[in-house]
N, C-alpha and C positions, 0 to 999 in steps of 0.2 A: 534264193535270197540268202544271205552271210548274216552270221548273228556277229554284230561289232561291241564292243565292249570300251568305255571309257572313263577316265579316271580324274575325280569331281575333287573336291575343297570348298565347303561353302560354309558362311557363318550367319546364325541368325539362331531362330527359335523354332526348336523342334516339337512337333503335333503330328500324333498317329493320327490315321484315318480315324479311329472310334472317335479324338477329340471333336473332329470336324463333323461328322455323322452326329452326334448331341446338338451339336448348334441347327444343322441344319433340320433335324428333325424336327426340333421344335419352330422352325421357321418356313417348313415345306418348302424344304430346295432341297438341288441335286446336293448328294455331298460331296464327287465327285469333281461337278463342274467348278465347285466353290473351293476345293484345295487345289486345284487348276487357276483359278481366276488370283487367289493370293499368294501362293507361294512358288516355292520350287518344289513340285510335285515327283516323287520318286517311288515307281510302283515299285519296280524290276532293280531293284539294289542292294548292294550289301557293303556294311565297312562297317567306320568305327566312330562313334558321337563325343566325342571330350568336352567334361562340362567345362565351359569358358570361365566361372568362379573359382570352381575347383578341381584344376587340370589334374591332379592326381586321383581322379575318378573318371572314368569312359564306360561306354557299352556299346553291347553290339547292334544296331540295327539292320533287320533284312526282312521286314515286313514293310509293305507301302505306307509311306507316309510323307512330309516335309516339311521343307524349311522355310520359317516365313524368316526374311533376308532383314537386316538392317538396311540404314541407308549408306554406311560407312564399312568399311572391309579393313583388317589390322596392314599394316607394309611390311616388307623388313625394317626390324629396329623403330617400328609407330604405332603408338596403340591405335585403337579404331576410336574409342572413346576415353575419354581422361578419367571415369569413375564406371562402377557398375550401377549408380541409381541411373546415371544421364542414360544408358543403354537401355535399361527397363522401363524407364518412362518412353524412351520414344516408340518400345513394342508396345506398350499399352496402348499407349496414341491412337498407334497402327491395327493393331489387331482383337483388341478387349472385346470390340463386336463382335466375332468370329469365334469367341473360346468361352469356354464356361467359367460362372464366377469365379472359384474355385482354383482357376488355375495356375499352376506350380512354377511362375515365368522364370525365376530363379532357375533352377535347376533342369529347368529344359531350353537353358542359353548353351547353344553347342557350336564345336567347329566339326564338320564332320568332313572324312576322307573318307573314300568309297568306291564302289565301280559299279555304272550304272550298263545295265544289258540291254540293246536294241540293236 
């Protein structure tokens, strides 16, 4: 068997495992199954998170973790959303179940580029 290697672009809201692991613990579920069931799950990856607010700031990720997606993705020359509140309301919407009160939605709105290992 060939290890294949390929190369991602995805936008939405970034949550390490440990995010998910807190919800679920206190919910007794897999954590696991539940960053599988919402997002795009990326155990085996590594690249780079550009905060969508404030593109002049990135980081590295290459711990498992993902990305819960919007419903909308930017084009060339289209934003995805016309404001950054419309964006954060609709990850609320979406995912405030899922994440602890607490959490940083601002700053963990990312594009990320990457290579995922399989």
């Amino acid at each position: 068997m060939s290890m294949r290697t390929y190369a991602v672009l995805d936008y939405g809201l970034y949550v390490t495992t440990a995010d998910i692991e807190t919800y679920a613990e206190k919910r007794e579920l897999d954590a696991f199954d539940l960053l599988i069931d919402i997002g795009n799950y990326y155990g085996d990856a590594e690249g780079e998170c550009i905060l969508c607010l404030d593109e002049e700031n990135s980081f590295n990720c290459d711990d498992s973790f993902a990305i819960l997606s919007l419903e909308r993705f930017p084009k060339l020359f289209v934003q995805a959303y016309e404001n950054k509140e419309t964006a954060l309301r609709e990850l609320k919407e979406e995912y405030a179940q899922y994440l602890p009160d607490d959490f940083d939605y601002e700053n963990k709105l990312v594009r990320f580029a990457g290579t995922v290992y399989g």
